[in-house]
N, C-alpha and C positions, 0 to 999 in steps of 0.2 A: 721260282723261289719267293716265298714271304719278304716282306721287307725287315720282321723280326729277325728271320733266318737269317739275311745276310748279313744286319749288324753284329748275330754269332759266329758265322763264320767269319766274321772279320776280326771281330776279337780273340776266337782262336790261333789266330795265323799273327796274333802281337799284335793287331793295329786297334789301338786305343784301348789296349790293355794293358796292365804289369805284368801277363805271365810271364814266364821264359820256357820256351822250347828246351826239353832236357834231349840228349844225344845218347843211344844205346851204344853197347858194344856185341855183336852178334856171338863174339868170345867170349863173353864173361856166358850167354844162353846159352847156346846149341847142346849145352852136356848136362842144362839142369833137369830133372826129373816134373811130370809132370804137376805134384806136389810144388815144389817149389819155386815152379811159374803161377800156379793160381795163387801160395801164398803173396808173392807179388803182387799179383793182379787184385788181391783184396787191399793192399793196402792204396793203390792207387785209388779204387772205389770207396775207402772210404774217408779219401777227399772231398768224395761227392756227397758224402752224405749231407743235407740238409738239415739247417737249423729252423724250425716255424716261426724262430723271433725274425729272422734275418729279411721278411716277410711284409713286415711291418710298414715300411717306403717304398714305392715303386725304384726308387734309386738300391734297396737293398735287394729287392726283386730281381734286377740285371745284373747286378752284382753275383749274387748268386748263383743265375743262370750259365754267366760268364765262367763262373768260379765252377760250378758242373762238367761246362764241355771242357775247358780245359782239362779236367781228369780224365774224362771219359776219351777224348782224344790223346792224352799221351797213353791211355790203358791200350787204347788200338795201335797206337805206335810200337810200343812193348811186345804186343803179341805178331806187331808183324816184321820184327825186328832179329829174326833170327831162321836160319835156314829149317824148311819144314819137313828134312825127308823122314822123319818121325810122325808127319802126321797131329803133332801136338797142341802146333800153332789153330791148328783145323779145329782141333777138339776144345779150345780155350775162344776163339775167337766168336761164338756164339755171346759169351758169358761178356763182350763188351756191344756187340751187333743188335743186339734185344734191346739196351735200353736207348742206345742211341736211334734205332726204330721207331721206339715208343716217341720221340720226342721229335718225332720226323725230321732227323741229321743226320741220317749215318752215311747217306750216299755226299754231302756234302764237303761234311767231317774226311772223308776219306778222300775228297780233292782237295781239299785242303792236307793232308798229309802226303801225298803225291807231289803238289807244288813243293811243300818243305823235301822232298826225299830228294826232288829233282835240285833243287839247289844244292844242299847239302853235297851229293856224290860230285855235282860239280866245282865246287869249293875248293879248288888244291890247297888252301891255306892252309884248311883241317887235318888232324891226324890222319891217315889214309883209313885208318880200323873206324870211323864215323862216315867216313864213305864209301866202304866197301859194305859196311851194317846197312844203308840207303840202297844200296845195289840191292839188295835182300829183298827188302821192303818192296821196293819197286817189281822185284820180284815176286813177290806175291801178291800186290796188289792186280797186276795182271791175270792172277789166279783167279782170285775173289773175281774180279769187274768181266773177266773173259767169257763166261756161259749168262750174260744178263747184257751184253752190246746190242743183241736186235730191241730186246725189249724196254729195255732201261736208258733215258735220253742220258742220265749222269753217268753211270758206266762207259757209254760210251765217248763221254766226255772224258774223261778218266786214261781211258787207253790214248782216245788221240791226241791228250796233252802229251802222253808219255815218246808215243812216234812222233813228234813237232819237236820236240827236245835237242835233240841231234846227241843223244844220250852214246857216243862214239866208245870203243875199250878201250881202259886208262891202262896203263901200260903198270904203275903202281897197284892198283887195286886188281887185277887180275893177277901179279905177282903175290900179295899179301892171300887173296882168296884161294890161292893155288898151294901157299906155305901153309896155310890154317883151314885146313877142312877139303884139301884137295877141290875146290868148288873151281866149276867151267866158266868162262866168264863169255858174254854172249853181247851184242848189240842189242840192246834193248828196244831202242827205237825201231828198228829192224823188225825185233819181232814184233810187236807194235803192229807195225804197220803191218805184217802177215797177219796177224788178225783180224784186223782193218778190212782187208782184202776179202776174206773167207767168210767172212758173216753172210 
């Protein structure tokens, strides 16, 4: 990694940023239409959109850049923030993977959202519906990272944060997943590591 790139992914992840991490609820998605998850998804993007003044300073420069991944990172939080047996997250999640590509972050960007998921579920502070929304994620990012482990060094980074976790079944979020959506609740880290294994 660049030495650019890590001062963004470090800004992303709040350090020596103002963003704030917004928290989904997997409840308010799983029943919206695909319409209105990309209406969504555009307004996050156009956070990002770029002003050419802002341009001006190299300090307005980083700012900027700052001010990009932070959207483009919670746009892929959003999309990976709700159960996908529709398929829709699949079909949406390009529309945030393209530009973070272009900008050579998305394999970073998404350890850094992994890190934040893995904290989050583990949080018992938080409402259980913000860490059961993490269990999701986490669940999909397995998706996404699982057919690119041989080939891809960050994927595979990716998963084996995820098995080093000790990401154990919360007796809470498996109750809540089970009331709202009938969802299986699974050792993550477990499967994790069966992935791990089989590459």
């Amino acid at each position: 990694m660049s030495f650019k790139s890590l001062i963004l992914c470090l800004s992303v992840v709040g350090l020596g940023s103002s963003a704030q991490a917004e928290y989904y609820k997997y409840t308010d998605l799983m029943f919206k239409s695909y319409r209105e998850l990309r209406a969504e998804m555009q307004k996050k993007f156009a956070k990002a959109d770029l002003n050419i003044d802002a341009f001006t300073t190299a300090e307005g420069s980083d700012r900027v850049e700052r001010d990009k991944m932070n959207a483009l990172r919670e746009a892929l939080k959003f999309v990976l923030s709700r159960p996908d047996l529709d398929s829709l997250s699949v079909k949406l999640l390009p529309d945030v993977r393209n530009p973070l590509m272009q900008l050579k972050m998305y394999e970073e960007t998404l350890f850094t959202v992994t890190r934040e998921s893995i904290l989050t579920y583990k949080n018992k502070d938080l409402p259980v519906v913000y860490r059961a929304t993490a269990f999701f994620m986490l669940e999909n990012i397995l998706s996404e990272a699982r057919p690119n482990i041989k080939s891809n060094a960050y994927m595979n980074r990716i998963v084996k944060s995820i098995a080093d976790a000790d990401l154990e079944v919360d007796k809470e979020v498996r109750t809540y997943r089970s009331r709202n959506g009938m969802f299986k609740t699974r050792d993550l880290s477990a499967v994790a590591q069966a992935i791990l294994k089989s590459k």
